[in-house]
C-alpha positions in Angstrom: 62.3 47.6 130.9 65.4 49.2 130.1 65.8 52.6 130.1 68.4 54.9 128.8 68.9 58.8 128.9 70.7 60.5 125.9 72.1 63.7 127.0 74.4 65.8 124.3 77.1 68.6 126.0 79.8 70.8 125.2 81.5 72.4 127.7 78.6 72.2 130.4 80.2 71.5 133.2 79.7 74.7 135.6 75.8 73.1 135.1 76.9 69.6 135.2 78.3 69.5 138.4 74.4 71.0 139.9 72.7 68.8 137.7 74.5 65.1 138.3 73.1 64.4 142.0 69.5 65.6 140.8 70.1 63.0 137.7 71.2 60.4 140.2 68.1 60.0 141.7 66.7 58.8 138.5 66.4 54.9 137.6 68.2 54.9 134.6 69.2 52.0 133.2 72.3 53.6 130.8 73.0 57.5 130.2 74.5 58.2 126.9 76.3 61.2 126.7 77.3 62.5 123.2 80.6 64.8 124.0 80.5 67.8 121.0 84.4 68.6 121.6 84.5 69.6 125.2 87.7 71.2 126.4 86.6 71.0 130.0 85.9 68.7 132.6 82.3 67.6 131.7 83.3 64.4 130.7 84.7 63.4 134.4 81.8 65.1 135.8 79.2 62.9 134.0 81.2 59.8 134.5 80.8 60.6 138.6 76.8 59.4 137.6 76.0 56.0 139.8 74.7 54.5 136.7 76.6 52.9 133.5 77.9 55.7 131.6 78.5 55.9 127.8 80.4 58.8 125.9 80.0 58.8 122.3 82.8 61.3 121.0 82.3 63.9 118.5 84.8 62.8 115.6 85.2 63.5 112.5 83.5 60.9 111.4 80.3 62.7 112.4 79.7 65.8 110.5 83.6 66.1 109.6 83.9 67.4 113.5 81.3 70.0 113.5 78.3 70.2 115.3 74.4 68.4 113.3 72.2 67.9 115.4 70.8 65.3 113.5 73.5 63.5 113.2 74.3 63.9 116.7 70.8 62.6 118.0 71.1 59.9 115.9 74.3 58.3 117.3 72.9 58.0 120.8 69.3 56.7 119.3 71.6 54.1 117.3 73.6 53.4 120.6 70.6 52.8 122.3 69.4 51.0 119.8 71.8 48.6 119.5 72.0 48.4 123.0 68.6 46.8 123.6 67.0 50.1 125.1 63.1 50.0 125.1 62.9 53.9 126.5 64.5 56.8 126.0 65.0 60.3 127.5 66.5 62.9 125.4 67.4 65.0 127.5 70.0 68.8 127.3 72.5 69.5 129.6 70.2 72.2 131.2 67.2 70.6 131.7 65.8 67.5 134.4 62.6 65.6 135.4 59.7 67.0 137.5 59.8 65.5 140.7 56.9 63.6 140.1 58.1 61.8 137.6 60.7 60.5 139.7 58.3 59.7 142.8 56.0 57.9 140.1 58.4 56.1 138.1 56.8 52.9 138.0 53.6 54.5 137.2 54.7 56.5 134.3 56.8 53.6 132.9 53.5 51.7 132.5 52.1 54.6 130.3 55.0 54.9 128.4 54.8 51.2 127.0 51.2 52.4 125.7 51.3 55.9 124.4 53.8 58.5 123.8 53.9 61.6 126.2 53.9 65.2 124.7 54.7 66.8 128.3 54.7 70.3 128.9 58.5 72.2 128.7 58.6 74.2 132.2 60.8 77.2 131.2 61.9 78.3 134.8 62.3 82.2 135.6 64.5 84.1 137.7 64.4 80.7 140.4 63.3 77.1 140.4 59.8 78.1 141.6 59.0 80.6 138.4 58.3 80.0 135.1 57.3 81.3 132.0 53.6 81.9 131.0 53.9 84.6 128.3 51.9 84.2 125.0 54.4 81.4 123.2 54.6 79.7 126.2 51.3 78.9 127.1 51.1 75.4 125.4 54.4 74.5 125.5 54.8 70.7 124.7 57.6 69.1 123.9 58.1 64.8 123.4 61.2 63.7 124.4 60.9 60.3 125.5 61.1 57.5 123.0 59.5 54.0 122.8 62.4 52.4 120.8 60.8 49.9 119.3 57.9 52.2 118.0 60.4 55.5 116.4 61.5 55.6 113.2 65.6 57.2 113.1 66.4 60.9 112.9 68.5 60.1 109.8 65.6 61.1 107.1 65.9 64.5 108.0 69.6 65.6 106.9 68.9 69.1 108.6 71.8 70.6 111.1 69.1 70.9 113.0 66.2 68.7 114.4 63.2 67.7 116.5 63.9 66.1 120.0 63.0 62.9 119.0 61.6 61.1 115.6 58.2 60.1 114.4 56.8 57.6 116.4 53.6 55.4 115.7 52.4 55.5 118.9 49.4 57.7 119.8 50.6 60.8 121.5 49.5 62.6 124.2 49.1 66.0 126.0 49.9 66.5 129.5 50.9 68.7 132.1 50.8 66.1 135.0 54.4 65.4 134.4 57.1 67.9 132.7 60.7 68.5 131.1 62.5 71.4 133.4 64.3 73.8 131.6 67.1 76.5 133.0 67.8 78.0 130.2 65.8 81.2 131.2 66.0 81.2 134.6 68.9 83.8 134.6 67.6 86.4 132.1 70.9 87.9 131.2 72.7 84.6 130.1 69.3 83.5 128.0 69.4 86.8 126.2 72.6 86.6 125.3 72.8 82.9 124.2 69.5 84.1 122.0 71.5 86.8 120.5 74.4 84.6 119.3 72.7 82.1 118.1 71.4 85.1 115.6 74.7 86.5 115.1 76.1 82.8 114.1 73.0 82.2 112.1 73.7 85.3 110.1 77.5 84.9 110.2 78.1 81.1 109.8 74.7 80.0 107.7 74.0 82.9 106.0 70.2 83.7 106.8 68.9 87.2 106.2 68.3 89.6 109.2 64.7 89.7 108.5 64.1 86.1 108.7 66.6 85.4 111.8 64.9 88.4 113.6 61.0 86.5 112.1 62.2 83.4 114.1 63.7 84.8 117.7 61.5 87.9 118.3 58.3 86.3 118.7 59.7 83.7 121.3 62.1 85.8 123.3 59.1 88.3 123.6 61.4 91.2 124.3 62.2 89.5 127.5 58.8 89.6 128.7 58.1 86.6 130.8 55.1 87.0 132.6 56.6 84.7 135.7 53.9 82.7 137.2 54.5 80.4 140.3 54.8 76.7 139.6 52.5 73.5 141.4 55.1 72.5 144.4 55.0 68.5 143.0 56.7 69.3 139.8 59.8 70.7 141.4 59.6 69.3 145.1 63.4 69.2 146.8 64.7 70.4 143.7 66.6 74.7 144.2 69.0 75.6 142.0 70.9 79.1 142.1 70.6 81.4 139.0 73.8 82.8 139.5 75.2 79.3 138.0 75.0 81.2 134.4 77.2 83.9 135.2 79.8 81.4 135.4 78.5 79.9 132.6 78.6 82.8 130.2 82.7 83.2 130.9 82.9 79.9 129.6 80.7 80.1 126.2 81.9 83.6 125.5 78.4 84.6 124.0 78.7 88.5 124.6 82.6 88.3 123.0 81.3 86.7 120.0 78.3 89.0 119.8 80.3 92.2 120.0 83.1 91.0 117.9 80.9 90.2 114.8 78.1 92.6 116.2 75.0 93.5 113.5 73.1 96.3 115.2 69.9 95.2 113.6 70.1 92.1 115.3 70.2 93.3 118.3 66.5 93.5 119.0 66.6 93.3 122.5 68.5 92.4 125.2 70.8 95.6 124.5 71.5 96.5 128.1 73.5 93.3 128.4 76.1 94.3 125.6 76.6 97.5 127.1 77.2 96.0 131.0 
């Protein structure tokens, strides 16, 4: 069966260059890398992958240059597509495999012909051994793998802004067994910034009222409380990554400039104390 992984970036590669040799260890047939505009080396990082590698450039013949999601997802999709790809991870720049997926490829390859996976999204805190467990993270699922020739495209929905992957027809199911690691938390400074541009450039750039941009990101940053709860040894096993990473990381996306520089005080709902650093 051939396998692909569809990854989109821009200007990742101060996580890249951690990420790469845990990717390496995975079978993947193909990783398809959408490249939003990067201005730095992310694109020679990815290409260092052991595996064929596959940029699809941002141009302006997607979305006149600017970033859709949509869109976005659905060049890689059609890529893969076209490609002869029967399965698909969609996968962020910031996220990788449990450990057990990896040790039981062959195993979960089998399942994946079947049914479609809804794994559980382990939001890592503070270290690669914590994660979150507060109240809108308790049954967090997330599908991102793709039976090709059972999804439908992305393309129906002309949103800037979409699901991981599209309707399938297969039966989906719930698990925890196996999970979809995510660093975006893990360093609680950089998260609460990123989640306090994306409000400013929702309010600045699309226009949405305070009260319904602070209705949407409240609730799930939780005022920053996590409740960090240890996570089972097999889902992470070999696997330490240092949250420090994101201090680099926030030089290069600029989050607090932007914030302070087109700062709306009733935005700023939490996560104060980082502004004022």
């Amino acid at each position: 069966m051939k396998v692909h992984a569809n990854v989109p970036f821009r200007n990742e590669a101060v996580l890249l260059k951690h990420l790469v040799p845990i990717w390496n260890k995975y079978p993947i047939d193909e990783w398809v890398f959408f490249n939003d505009r990067s201005t730095d080396n992310s694109v020679e990082i990815v290409k260092t992958l052991d595996a064929k590698v596959t940029i699809i450039d941002n141009t302006e013949a997607i979305a006149g240059g600017e970033w859709h999601e949509t869109k976005c997802r659905q060049a890689m999709l059609d890529y893969s597509r076209k490609n002869k790809a029967e399965l698909i991870f969609a996968i962020d720049a910031d996220e990788f495999l449990s450990s057990n997926m990896v040790k039981n490829w062959d195993e979960l390859i089998n399942i994946l012909s079947d049914m479609s996976l809804n794994t559980y999204w382990y939001n890592f805190v503070d270290d690669t051994q914590h994660i979150r467990q507060d109240s809108q993270y308790l049954h967090n699922y997330k599908t991102f793998i793709m039976h090709v020739p059972s999804v439908l495209n992305f393309t129906g929905n002309l949103l800037k802004h979409t699901p991981r992957t599209p309707f399938t027809m297969q039966n989906q199911v719930k698990t925890k067994t196996y999970g979809l690691m995510h660093l975006q938390s893990m360093n609680v400074k950089f998260y609460a910034l990123k989640q306090l541009w994306y409000k400013h450039w929702e309010y600045h750039v699309e226009k949405r009222p305070i009260e319904l941009i602070n209705r949407r990101y409240d609730p799930v940053v939780n005022n920053l409380d996590f409740n960090k709860t240890r996570i089972e040894h097999y889902l992470v096993e070999g696997i330490s990554l240092d949250p420090s990473i994101f201090n680099e990381l926030l030089e290069v996306k600029g989050y607090k400039k932007y914030i302070l520089e087109n700062l709306v005080p009733k935005l700023v709902t939490f996560g104060k104390e980082f502004l004022e650093d």
